[in-house]
N, C-alpha and C positions, 0 to 999 in steps of 0.2 A: 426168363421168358415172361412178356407180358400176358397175362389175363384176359380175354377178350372182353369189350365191352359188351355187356347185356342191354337191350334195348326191346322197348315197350310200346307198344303202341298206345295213342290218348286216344279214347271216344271225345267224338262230336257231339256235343245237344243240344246243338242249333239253339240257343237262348243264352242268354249273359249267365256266367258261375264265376263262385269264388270260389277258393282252395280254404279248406281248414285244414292243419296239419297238426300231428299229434305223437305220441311218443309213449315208450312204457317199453321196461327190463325184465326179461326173463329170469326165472333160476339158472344158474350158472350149469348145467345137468344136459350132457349132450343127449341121452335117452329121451328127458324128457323136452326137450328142443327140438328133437325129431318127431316124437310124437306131437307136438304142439303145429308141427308144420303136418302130420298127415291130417290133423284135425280139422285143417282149413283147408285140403284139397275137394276140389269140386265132387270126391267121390264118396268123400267121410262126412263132410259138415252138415248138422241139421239141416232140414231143408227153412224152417220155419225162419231160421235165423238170416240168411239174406233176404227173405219176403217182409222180416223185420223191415231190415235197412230199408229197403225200397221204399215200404209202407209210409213211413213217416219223412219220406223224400228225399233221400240222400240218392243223387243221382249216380255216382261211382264212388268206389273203394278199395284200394289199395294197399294194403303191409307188406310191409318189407323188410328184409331180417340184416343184419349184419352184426357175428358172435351171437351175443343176449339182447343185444338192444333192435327192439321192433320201432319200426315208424311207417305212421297211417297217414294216405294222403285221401282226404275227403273232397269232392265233387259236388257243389248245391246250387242251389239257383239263388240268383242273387236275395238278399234280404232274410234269409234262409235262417230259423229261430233255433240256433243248434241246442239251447238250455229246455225248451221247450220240446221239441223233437226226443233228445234224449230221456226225457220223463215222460215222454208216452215210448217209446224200445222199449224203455224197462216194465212196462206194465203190460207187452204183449206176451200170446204164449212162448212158452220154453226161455226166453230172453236171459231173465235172472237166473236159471238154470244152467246157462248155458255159461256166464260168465262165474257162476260159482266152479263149476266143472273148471273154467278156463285158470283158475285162480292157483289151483296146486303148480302151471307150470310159470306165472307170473308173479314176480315180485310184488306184491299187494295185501292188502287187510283181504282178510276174507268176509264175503257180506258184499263187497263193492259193486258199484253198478259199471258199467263199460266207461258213463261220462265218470267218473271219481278215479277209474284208472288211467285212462290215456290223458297222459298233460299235453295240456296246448305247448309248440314249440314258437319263438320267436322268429318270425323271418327277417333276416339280417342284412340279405342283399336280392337282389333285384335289377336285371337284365332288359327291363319294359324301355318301350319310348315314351 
């Protein structure tokens, strides 16, 4: 039997963006898999840590699981300084805390900031006219 497709809605934000997209391996540990996904539900997460994101302009955000492997689809407005933005995240409150915490269930050095764990993905193909 097929799977149904899951499907998402995109926000509009009325102004030109580009997609960053990103990628990062969980421990292999379905306990703690599960607990990595309550951690990001609207009901458990810092509050501080999406006022992050926001803050330094990332207009949406995205992850998305399949097994251990997470992939981030990022939202910005054109021109958009993600080297830049990422070293001000990390120096706002709780931020570095929060990706230490995040760190026991992610494949990673520990210490890392968000930009040193998620690696940029190649995009390979492309549907545009």
């Amino acid at each position: 039997m097929d799977t149904p497709i899951k499907r998402y809605p995109a926000k509009e934000h009325h102004q030109p963006v580009e997609r960053i997209c990103r990628t990062l391996e969980l421990r292999d540990d379905p306990e703690l898999i599960a607990e990595y996904r309550r951690r990001h539900s609207q009901a458990a997460i810092w509050p501080e840590i999406p006022a992050g994101i926001r803050e330094v302009g990332i207009l949406e955000m995205e992850i998305y699981l399949l097994g251990t492997r997470l992939f981030m689809i990022v939202e910005v407005p054109v021109g958009f300084d993600w080297d830049m933005a990422m070293e001000r995240l990390a120096s706002l409150p709780r931020q570095q805390e929060w990706e230490d915490y995040m760190a026991i269930f992610q494949l990673v050095k520990p210490g890392s900031t968000a930009a040193e764990k998620w690696q940029p993905m190649e995009r390979i193909f492309h549907l545009y006219d």
